[in-house]
N, C-alpha and C positions, 0 to 999 in steps of 0.2 A: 615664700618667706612671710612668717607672722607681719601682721600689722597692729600698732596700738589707735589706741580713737583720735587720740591727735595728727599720726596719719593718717588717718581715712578721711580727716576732716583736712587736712592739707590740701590731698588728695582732690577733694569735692571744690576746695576751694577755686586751685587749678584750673578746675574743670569748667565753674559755673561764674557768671560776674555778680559780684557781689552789689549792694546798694546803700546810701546810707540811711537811717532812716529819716530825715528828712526827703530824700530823694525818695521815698518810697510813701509817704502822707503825699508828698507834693503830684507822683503821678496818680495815686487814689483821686484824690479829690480832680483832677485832669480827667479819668478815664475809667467811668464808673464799672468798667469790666473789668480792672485789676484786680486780681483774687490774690487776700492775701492770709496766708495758711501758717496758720502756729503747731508746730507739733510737738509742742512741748505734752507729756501726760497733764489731762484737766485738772488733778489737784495742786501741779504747780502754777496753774495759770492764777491764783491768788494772790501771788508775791507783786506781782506787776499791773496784774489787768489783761484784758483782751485788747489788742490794736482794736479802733472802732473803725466797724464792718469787716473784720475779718473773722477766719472760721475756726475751730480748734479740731483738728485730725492727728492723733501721735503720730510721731512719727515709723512707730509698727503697724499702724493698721494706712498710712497711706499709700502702700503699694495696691491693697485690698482694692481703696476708697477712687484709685482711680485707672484701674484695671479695665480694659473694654470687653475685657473675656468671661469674667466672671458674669455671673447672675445679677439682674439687671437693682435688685431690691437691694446689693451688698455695695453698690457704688454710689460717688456722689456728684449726683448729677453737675455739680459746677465744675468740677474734672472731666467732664469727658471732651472735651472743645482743645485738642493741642495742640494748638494756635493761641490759648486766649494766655495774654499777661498772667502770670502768677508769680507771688513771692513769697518764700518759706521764711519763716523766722523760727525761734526757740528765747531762749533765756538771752542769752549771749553770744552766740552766733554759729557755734561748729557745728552741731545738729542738724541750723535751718541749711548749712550748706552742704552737708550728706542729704537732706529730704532733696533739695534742687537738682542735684546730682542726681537722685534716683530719679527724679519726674524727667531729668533732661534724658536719659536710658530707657526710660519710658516712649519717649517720643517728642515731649513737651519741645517746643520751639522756644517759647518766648520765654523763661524761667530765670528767675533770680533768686539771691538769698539778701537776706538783709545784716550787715553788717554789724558786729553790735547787739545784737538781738533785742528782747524787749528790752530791756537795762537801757539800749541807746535809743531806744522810742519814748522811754521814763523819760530817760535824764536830757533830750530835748522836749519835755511837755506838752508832747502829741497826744487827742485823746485816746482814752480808754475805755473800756465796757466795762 
């Protein structure tokens, strides 16, 4: 049976634990290995800002970005550890919790999505890039 993107993101939500974004500055700044991954496309990352120290990967090319099969030059390097803390985000949140979902299929242990997406990293006055 068809699915629409709000199921899938239901779906993912389901799947994955979500975080808020305070809860997600507050383990950054705790635990400098928390990687945390926007996969929104780079020209919407204008509206909002980049979370500060996190990376931008869309969310079509982060199957690619943390693949351990592929070619060594196409991955990125801060994905290959799945074990390490990581948290997905997007705009507002159903995205970053399809991206978490896939990392968790991937392998990923420790993965979360953030709740809210950048809009509730905004609108608590977390920095930005």
């Amino acid at each position: 049976m068809a699915k629409s993107f709000m199921q899938m993101a239901e779906d993912a939500m389901a799947q994955v634990d979500g975080l808020s974004a305070d809860e997600v500055h507050k383990r950054s700044e705790q635990d400098s290995n928390v990687l945390l991954v926007d996969v929104r496309d780079a020209a919407d990352i204008s509206s909002t800002g980049l979370a500060a120290g996190g990376i931008n990967i869309s969310l079509g090319m982060l199957p690619v970005k943390a693949d351990l099969e592929l070619p060594e030059e196409w991955r990125e390097a801060r994905l290959q550890d799945r074990s390490r803390p990581v948290v997905t985000t997007c705009q507002i949140g159903p995205n970053g919790a399809i991206a978490a979902s896939l990392l968790k299929d991937m392998g990923f242990t420790n993965v979360h999505y953030m709740e809210g997406g950048m809009e509730a990293w905004k609108a608590a006055g977390l920095p930005t890039e």
